[in-house]
C-alpha positions in Angstrom: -17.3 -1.0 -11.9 -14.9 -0.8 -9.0 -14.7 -3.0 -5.6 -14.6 -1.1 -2.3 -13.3 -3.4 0.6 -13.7 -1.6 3.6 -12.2 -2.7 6.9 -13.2 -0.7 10.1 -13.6 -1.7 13.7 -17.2 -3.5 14.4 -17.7 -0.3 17.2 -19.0 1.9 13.7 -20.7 -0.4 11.9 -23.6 1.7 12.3 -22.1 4.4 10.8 -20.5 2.4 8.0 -23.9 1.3 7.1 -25.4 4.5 7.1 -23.0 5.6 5.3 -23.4 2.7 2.6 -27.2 3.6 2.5 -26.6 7.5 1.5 -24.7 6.2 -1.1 -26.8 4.2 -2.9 -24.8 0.9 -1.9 -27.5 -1.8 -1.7 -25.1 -5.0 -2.8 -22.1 -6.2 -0.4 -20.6 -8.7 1.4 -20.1 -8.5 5.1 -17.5 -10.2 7.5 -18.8 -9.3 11.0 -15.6 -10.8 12.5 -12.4 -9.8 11.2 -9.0 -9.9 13.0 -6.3 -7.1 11.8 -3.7 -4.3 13.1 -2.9 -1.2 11.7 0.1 -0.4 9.0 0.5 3.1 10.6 -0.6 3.1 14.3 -3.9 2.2 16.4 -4.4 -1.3 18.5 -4.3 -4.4 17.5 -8.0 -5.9 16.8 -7.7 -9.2 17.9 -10.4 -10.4 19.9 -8.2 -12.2 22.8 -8.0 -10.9 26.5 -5.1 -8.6 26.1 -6.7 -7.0 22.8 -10.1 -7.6 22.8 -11.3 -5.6 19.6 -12.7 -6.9 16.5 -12.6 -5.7 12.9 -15.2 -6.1 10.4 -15.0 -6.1 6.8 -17.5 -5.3 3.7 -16.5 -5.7 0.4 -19.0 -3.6 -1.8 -18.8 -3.7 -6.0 -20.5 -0.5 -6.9 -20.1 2.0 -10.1 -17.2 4.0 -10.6 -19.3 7.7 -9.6 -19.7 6.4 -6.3 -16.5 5.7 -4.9 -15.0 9.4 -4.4 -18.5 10.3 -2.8 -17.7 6.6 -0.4 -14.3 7.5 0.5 -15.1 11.0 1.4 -17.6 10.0 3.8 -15.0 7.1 5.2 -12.4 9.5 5.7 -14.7 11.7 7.4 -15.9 8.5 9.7 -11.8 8.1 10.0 -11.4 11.2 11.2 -14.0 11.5 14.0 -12.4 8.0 15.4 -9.3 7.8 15.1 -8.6 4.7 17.4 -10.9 3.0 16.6 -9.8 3.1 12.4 -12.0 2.6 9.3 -9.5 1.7 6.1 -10.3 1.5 2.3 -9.3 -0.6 -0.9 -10.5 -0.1 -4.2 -10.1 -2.4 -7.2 -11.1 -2.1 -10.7 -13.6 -5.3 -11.5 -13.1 -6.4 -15.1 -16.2 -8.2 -15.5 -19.1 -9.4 -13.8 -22.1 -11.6 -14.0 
């Protein structure tokens, strides 16, 4: 099992979730309001006056086949907006319950 925490501005969630459902990803967790700022470029997401976008963030624990499948189709979502910026983590879970 692996967990996926994906962090994109709240402008594609949309597409994050359809992306989610094409994959099979029924379980996660959803932050709808998440403040961040890119390690390479973009804007700020901050929600204040002088940078008014917002981040959200899902954290999704799914098996290890669909991860490459996932990131494919985030890097694709990525790509078609870059400004805007999606970003992926993956971690391996040990154990659940």
């Amino acid at each position: 099992m692996k967990a996926v925490f994906i962090t994109y501005n709240q402008a594609l969630t949309e597409r994050i979730m359809a992306m989610l459902d094409d994959n099979g990803v029924r379980g996660f967790t959803k932050w709808g309001l998440t403040e961040g700022r890119g390690s390479r470029d973009g804007e700020p997401h901050y929600g204040t006056h002088a940078w008014p976008a917002m981040n959200a963030s899902i954290l999704a624990v799914v098996e290890d086949a669909k991860v490459a499948p996932m990131l494919e189709a985030l890097r694709k979502i990525d790509e078609a907006a870059r400004m805007q910026g999606v970003r992926a983590f993956v971690w391996t879970i040990d154990e659940q319950m």
